[in-house]
N, C-alpha and C positions, 0 to 999 in steps of 0.2 A: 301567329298561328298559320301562316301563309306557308310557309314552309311544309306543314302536316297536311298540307290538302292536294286529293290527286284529282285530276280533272281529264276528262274520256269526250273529248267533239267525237261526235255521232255523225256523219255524214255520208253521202253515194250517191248512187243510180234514186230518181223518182220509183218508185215500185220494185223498189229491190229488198225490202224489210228494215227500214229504218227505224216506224212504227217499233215493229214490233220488239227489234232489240231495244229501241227504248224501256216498252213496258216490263219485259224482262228484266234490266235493270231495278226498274222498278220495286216489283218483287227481289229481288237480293238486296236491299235497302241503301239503293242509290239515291242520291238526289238527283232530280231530274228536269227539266228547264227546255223546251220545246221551242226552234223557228226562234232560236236569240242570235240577234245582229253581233256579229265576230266583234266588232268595236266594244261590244259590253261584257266581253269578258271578265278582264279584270276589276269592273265595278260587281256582277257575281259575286266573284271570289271574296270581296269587299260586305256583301251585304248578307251572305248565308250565314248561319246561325254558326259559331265557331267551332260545335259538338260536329258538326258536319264534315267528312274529311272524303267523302268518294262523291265528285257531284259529276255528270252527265250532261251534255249540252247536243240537243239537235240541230243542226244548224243546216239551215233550207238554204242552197246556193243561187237562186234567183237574179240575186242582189248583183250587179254587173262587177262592183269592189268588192266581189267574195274573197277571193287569192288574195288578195294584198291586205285586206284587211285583218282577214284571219292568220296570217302570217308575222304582221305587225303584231297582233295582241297575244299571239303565241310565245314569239321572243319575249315583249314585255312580262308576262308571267315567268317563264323560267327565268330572266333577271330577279323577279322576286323569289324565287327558291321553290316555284309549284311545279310539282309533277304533271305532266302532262302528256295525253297519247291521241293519235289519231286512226278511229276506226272505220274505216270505207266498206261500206254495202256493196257488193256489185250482183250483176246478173246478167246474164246473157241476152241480148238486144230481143229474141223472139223470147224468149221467158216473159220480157219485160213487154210485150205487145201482146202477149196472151194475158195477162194481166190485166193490161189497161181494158182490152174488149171485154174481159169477162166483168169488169166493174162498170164499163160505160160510160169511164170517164177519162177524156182529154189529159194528153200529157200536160204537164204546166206550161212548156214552151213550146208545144207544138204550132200554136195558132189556128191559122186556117189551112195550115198543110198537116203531112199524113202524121200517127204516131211515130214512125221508125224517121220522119224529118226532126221530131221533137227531142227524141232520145239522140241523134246523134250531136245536136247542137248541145245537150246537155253533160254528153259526154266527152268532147272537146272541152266546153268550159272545166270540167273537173280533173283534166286530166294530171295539171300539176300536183292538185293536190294527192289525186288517188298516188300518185306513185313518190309522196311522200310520208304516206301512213305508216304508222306501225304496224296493224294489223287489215288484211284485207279479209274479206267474208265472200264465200261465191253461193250466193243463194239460187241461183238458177233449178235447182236440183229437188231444192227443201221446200217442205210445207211449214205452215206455219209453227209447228211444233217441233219440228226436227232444228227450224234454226230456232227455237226457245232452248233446245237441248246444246245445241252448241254454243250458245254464248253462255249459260250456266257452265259447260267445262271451262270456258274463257275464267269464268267472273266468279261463279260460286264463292272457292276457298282460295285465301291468299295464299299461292303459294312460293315457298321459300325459295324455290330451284334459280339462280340465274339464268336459263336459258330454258325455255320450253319449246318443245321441236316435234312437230307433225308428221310425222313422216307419210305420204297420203297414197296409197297404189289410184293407179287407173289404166284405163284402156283409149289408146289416141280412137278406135274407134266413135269414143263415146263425146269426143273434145278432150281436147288439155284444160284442164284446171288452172282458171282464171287469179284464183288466189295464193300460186306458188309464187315462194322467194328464187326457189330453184328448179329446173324440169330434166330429167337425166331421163334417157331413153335404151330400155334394153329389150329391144328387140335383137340387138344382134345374138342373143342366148338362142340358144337351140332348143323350138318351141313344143313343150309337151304335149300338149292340144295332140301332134301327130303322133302320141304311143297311144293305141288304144284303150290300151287298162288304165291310162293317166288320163285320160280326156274329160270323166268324170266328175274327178277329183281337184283340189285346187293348191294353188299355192300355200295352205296352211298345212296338209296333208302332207307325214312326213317324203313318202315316196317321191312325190314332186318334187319338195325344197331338195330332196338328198338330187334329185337329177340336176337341179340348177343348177345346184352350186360346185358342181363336177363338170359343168361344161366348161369347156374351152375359155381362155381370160377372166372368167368373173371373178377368180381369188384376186387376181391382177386390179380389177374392176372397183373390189371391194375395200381394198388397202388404199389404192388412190383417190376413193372417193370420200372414204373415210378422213383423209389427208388433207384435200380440199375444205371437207365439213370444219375441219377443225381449223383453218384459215378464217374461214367465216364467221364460225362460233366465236373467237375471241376477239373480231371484229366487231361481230354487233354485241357483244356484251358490253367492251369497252366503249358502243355510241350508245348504254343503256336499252340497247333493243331486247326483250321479253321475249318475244314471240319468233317461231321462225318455221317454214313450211314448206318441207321438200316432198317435191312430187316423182314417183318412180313410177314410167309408163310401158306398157307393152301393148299389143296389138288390141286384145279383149279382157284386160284387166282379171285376170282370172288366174292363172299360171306365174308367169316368170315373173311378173312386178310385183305379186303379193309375196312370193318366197324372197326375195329382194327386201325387198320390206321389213320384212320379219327381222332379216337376217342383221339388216342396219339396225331397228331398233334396240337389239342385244348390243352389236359395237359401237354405236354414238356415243353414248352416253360415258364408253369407259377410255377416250385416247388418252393417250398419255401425256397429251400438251396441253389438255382442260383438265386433267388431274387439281386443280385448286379450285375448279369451280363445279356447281351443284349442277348436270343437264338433265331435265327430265325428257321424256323419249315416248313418242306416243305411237303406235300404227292405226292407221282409217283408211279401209280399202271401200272406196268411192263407188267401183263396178262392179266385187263381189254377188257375185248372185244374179245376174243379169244374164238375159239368154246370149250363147257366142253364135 
């Protein structure tokens, strides 16, 4: 039955919502297993009821053999035929120190030095792992309910698509988005913001997208990158990778990155070189609505 079970390590940043994406699992009717030592994996998998086929594991990286251990018992399951993903919580270091003050309570490794001493040693030790996840999460941004909404789009319904793809607008004003696979930057488009009557309006509005996408190289822009995407898309499909999250940035996320945006989500999904596989295509404009 080892074969029919898929298994989700929960892992990140201390106070970057690990909790909570657990509990959420929860509710969509995960199995769920909290602070289990990576070496016990495949006894889990051994001892959960056989009707059980989505289980959930937290795993608190403390342990000084976290990397190795949990790498060890990673391969040993996929030699047994279990599915397996790794999802990294992140957040941004002051996110994560408004946090700990507003709770009162000590990072786990900070000791008797500061919080932001704690979170960097923690984020050092994770760092192999975080950049061998499948999926990364940037909570920085989210309350506790906005990342409950986002891991239900994750987790909800299984769905059938080989290849699901985020497409994410932002504004570099705001930070880059800690959780892209990709980051493409166009600001060199010639910015609405400076026509008066557009300055209102946004990149969803046709007026806007019609001026992007008549500026200077973006047709050029949009072929090649499209062309790119589909280099990678049947790359990670072929490493079994799910998930995938391109970020298109412009100054104040409002204008050229969300018409951009838009405009990929319509062409991803139809190249002509993933024509045998299923991509589904999503857009999430990050700074939407944000003062510029």
């Amino acid at each position: 039955m080892k074969g029919d079970t898929e298994i989700l390590v929960i892992t990140g940043m201390s106070g970057a919502g690990r909790s909570t994406v657990a509990h959420t699992l929860e509710d969509l009717d995960w199995y769920v297993v909290d602070n289990l030592p990576p070496a016990l994996l495949g006894n889990l998998i051994d001892l959960v009821n056989v009707s059980v086929k989505k289980v959930a594991v937290v795993i608190d990286v403390r342990g000084r053999a976290f990397f190795d251990d949990l790498t060890k018992s990673l391969a040993e399951l996929a030699d047994q035929g279990v599915s397996r993903k790794i999802l990294f919580v992140d957040a941004a270091d002051d996110a994560l120190v408004r946090r700990f003050e507003s709770t009162r309570r000590p990072h786990p490794l900070q000791g008797a030095e500061r919080i932001l001493d704690g979170i960097a040693k923690e984020r050092e030790r994770l760092r192999e792992v975080r950049d061998s996840a499948d999926i990364v999460i940037d909570s920085s941004a989210l309350n506790i309910h906005q990342l409950e909404k986002k891991i239900n789009k994750y987790f909800h319904e299984e769905s059938e698509s080989d290849l699901r793809v985020n497409i994410l607008s932002f504004g570099y004003k705001y930070g880059i988005p800690v959780d892209a696979d990709l980051v493409m930057d166009c600001r060199f488009i010639a910015n609405p913001h400076w026509i008066p009557e557009l300055r209102p309006l946004t990149g969803k509005d046709k007026a806007v997208s019609d001026e992007v996408l008549k500026s200077a190289n973006v047709q050029e822009f949009l072929e090649r990158y499209q062309s790119l995407f589909e280099t990678m898309a049947s790359g990670f499909i072929s490493e079994g990778r799910k998930f995938l999250t391109l970020a298109i940035g412009c100054t104040g996320g409002k204008h050229r990155s969300v018409a951009i945006t838009e405009e990929l989500v319509s062409k991803l999904s139809k190249g002509k070189n993933l024509a045998k596989f299923k991509i589904e295509t999503h857009a999430i404009h990050r700074d939407l609505g944000r003062e510029i």
